[in-house]
N, C-alpha and C positions, 0 to 999 in steps of 0.2 A: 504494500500500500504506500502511495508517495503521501504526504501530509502538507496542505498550503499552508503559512503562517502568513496572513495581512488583514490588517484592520478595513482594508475596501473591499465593500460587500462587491463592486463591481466586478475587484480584479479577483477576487475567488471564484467568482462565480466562473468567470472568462477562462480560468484556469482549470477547474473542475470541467466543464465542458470538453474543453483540447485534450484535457489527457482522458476522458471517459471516450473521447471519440474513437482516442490510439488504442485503446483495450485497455488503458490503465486502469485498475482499482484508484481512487482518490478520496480523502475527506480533507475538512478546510477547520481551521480555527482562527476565530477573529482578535486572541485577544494572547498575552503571555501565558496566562495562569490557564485558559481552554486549551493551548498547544501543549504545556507542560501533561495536564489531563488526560489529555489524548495519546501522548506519548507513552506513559505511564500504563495505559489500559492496552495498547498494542503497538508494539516495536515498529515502526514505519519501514520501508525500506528506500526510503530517502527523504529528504524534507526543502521543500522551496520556501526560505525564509527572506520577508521583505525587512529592510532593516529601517525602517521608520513607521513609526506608531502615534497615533494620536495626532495626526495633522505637525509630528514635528519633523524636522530633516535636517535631526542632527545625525541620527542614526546610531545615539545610544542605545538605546530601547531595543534596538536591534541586536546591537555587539553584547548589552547582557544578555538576552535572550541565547542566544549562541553559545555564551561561555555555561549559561545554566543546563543547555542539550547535551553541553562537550560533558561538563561533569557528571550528569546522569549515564550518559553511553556514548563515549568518544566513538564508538566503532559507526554510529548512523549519520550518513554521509548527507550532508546540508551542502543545498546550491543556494547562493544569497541574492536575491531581487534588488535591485540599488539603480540610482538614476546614472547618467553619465557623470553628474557634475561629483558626483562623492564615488569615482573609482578608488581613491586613495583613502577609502575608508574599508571597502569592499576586498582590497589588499588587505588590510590588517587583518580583515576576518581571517583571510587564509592563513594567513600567520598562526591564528587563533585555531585551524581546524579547517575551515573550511575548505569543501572539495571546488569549487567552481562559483563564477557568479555571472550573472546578467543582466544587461541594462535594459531602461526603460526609455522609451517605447520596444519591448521585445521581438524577436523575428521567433515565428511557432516553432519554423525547422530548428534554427539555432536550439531552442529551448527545450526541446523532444529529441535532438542531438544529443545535446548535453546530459540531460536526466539519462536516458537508456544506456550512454556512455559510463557514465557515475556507480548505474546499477551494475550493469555488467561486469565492472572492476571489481566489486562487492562481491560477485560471485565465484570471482577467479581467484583462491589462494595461492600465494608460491607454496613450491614445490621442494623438498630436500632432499638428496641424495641421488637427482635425475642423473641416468648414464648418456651420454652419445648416441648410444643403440636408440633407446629411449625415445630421444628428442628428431631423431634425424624418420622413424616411424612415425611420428608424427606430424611431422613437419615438412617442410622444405628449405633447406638450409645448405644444399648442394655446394655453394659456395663459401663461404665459412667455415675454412680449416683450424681445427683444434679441438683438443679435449682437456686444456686445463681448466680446474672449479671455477676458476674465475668467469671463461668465457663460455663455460656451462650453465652457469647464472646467467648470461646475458642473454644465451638464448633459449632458457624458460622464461625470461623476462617476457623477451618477443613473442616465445609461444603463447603468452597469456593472455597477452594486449592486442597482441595482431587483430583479432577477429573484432575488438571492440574500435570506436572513431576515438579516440581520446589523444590526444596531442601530445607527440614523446621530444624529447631533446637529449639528444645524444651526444656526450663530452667524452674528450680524450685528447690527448696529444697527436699534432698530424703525423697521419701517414697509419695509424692503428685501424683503419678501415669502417669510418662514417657513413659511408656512403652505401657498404656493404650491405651495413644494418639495415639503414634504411629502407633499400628494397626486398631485404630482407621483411619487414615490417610489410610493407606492399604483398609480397607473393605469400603471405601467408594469411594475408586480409580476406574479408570480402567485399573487395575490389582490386584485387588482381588484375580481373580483365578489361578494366578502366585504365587511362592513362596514369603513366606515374611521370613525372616532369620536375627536373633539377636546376636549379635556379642557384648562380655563387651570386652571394648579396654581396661582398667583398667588391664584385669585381661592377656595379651597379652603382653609379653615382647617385645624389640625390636630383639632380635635374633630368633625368633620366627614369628614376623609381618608377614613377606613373605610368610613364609608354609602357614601359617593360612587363611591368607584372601588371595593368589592367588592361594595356593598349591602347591606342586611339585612334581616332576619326581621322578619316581628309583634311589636309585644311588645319587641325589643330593647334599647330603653330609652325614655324617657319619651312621645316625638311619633310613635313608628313603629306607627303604626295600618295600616300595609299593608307588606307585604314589596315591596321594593326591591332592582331590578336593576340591579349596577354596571356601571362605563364598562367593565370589563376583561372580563367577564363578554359584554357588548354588541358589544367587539371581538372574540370570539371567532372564530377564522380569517380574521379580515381583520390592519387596522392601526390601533393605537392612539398617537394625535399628542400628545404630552405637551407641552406650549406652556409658556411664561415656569417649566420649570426650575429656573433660579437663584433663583426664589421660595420655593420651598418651604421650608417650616421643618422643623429638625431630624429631629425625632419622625418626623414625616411621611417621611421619606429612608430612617429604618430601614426602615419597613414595604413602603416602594415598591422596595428594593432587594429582600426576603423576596423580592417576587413576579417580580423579573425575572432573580433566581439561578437558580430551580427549578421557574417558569411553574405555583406554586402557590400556596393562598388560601383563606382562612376566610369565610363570610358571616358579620357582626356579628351573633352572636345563635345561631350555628349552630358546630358542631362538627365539621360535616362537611367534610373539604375537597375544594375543586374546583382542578382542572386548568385551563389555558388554554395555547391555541396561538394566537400573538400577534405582529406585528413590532411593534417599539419603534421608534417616532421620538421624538425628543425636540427641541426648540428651544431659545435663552435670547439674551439681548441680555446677557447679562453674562460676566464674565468667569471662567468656572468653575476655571481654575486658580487665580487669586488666591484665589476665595473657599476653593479647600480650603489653601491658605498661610495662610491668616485664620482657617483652623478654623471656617467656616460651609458647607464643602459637603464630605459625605465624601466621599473617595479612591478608596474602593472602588467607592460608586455612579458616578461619573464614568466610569472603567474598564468600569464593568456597561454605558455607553450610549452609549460614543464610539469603537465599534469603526471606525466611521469616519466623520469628520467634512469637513465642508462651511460652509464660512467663505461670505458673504455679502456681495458689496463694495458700498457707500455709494452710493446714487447720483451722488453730486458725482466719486465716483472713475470712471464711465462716462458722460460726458455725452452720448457721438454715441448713448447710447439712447434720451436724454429724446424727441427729435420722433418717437421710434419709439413709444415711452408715450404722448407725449400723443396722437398719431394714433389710437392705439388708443382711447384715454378716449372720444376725439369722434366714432369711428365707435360706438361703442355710446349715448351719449349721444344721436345723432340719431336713434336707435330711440326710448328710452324719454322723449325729452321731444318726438317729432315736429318735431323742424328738419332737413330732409334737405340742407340748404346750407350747414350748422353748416361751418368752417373755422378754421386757423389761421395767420395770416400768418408766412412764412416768418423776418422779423424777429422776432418774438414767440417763433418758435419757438430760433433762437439768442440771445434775448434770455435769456431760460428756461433755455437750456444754462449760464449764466455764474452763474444762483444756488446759494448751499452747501447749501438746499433740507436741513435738517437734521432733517427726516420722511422724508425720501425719499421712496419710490414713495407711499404714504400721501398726503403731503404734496401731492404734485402732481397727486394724482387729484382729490383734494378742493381745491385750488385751481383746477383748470379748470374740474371741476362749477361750482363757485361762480361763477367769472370768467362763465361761459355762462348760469345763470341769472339773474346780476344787469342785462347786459346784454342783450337782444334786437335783436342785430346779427348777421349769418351770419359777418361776418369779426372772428375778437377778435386783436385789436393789443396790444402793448406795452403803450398804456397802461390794457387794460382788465384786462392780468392785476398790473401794478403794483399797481392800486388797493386788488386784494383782498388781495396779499402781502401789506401793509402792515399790514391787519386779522386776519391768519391767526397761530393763536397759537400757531403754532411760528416764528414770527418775533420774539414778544414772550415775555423770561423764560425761554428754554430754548437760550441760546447756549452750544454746544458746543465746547470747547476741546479744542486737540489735548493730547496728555500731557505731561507735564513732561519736558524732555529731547530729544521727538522735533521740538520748532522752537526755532530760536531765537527771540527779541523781534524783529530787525530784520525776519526772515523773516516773521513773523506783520503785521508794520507792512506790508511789501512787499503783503502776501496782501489784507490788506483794507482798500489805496489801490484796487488793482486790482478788485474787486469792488465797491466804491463806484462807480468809473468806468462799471463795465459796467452796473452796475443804473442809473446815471443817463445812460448813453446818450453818457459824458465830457465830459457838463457841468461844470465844474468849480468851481462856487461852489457846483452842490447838493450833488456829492461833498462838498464840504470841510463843508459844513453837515450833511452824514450823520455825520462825521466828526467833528465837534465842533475843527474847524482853520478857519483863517481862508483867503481865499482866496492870499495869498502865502503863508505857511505851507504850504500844500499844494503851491504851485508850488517849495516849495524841495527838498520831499520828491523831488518827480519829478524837478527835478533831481539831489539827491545818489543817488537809486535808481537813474536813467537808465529811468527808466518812460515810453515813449514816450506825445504826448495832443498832442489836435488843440489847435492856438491857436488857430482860429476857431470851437470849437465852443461857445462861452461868445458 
């Protein structure tokens, strides 16, 4: 049963009506203490709370109400009713619990979106202990190589949410495979067989946002000699993959928020507005909560596309994937360059596990390509993928430091003796010449660390 909380006999009514039409069971209560009642007497299975009462618009009335549902049963998921002008109130709810919110004047689809999206997540538990086997029987995941826990979470994530519209944001550092997900997320949907269309906002100035992602008219201003059909317009009933996020500039964030509040839209040049039925993916390598602490990403868009989020771990943080990646690399590779002997020695392939590899999955596709092209050997060794590390330019100028705080200096000294070792096979005059240390110097290291190293391998 959904539960309306507003004191407008109108807008219950208008809302009992929409959702009895969808097959929803519904009742209304007008007042705090009749919703408290009702709740009390049967567990709703979502709640539309308007966050003003009694002819006032502060939207107290509302934010207690909320905090009094959360402490009765934080588990019952509350969409919150709010005008446009107090979205930043409508945020803090979410702060507070809240799953979702919607402005006033409402779009039904939005709002029937929303609610069955909200239910649906309620339905779907995570999962503990899913296998591979598991997931890949279930699923579609063809593409996504691995079996560490980590990226075994991510795709019972996917498997949960996929089938539901609910708007995911997926983080990681580039090159750990965003985009993957994404359509992953897609082909596991229902709507699959709707378009899916990718869109880098990075690369999308703000005088430009508008054409792009809504299109426009003849005429519309100076170069639009033919009418132009935007990406959103394009996703229509499929998914649209919002890529590098955290780039966007300002201006741009208002306009992209307009269309994902009420799945509404102007064509530049046109008056008329269009509808769109859409999931929202979004991506970002950056760090979206600092930047809205920094006052460069707003609050409310973030809330509008991180209904639920999907973190993306490093590859240096799963290494027993890497000979499962590069396996993959070199069975597709001996397709398309014609070497059906193509291999990779078992050394090279733990050798490869021990680098910080700070492109990740990126980084080491395009280092094997490379290493196999440059070479015409069936078997590539150790030293054939050293040679190309060396040259590869995420090796040169884009050394990535962990945050301030989360190593210490000795720990960081420790991290990369050990990594000098493995990348030179524990040689120990080249480590120490990697390292810009003398070869006693580094033998004092290993003893004050107690870093275990062959003495005859020098």
């Amino acid at each position: 049963m959904i539960l309306i909380i507003d004191d407008d006999i109108a807008v219950r009514t208008s809302l009992l009506l929409l959702l009895r039409q969808e097959g929803l069971e519904a009742s209304a209560a007008g007042t705090p203490e009749q919703a408290m009642e009702a709740i009390s007497a049967t567990r709703p299975a979502l709640i539309l709370l308007d966050l003003n009462f009694s002819n006032r618009t502060t939207g107290e009335e509302g934010m207690a109400l909320l905090q009094r549902i959360k402490t009765y049963d934080h588990t019952i998921p509350v969409i919150l009713i709010t005008g446009w002008g107090s979205i930043e109130l409508a945020v803090q709810g979410m702060k507070l619990g809240a799953a979702d919110f919607i402005t006033k004047p409402w779009s039904n689809e939005a709002l029937l979106q929303s609610a069955r999206t909200v239910m649906a997540l309620q339905t779907k538990k995570p999962q503990r202990g899913v296998t591979r086997r598991q997931l890949d029987k279930d699923f579609d995941f063809r593409q996504i190589i691995g079996e560490d826990p980590a990226i075994l979470q991510v795709l019972e994530t996917i498997g949960r949410v996929a089938a539901t519209d609910a708007s995911v944001l997926i983080t990681g550092e580039s090159g750990t495979g965003k985009e993957l997900i994404a359509e992953a997320i897609h082909q596991n949907s229902r709507r699959k067989m709707r378009p899916f269309v990718k869109v880098n906002l990075g690369g999308i100035s703000a005088s430009l946002f508008e054409s792009e992602m809504f299109g426009h008219v003849r005429g519309a201003f100076t170069d639009a000699r033919f009418d132009r059909t935007g990406r959103f317009e394009l996703a229509n009933k499929g998914t649209i993959f919002l890529d590098e996020t955290g780039d966007l500039e300002p201006s741009s964030q208002v306009k992209l928020l307009r269309v994902l509040q009420d799945r509404t839209y102007e064509v530049l040049g046109s008056s008329r507005t269009k509808t769109v039925d859409v999931r929202v993916v979004c991506a970002t390598n950056k760090n979206l909560h600092q930047m809205v602490a920094d006052g460069t990403f707003r609050e409310d868009l973030l809330y509008r596309i991180n209904l639920i989020t999907i973190h993306l771990p490093a590859l240096r943080d799963r290494p027993g994937d890497i000979p499962l990646l590069v396996n993959h690399f070199v069975r597709n590779l001996r397709d398309i360059y014609n070497r059906p002997n193509l291999t990779v020695s078992k050394e090279a392939l733990k050798w490869l596990q021990s680098l910080p590899l700070p492109g990740n999955i990126r980084q080491l596709k395009n280092l094997t390509e490379r290493t196999m092209l440059v070479h015409n050997t069936d078997l590539l060794e150790i030293a054939h993928f050293r040679g190309q590390l060396e040259l590869s330019p995420a090796a040169k100028g884009q050394l990535q430091l962990p945050g301030v705080g989360t190593i210490t200096l000795e720990d960081l000294e420790v991290e990369m003796i050990r990594k000098a070792l493995a990348f030179h096979q524990n040689k120990i005059a080249r480590a120490a010449a990697a390292l810009g240390l003398t070869r006693s110097a580094l033998y004092r290291r290993l003893e004050k660390y107690n870093i275990p190293y062959d003495e005859t391998s020098d």
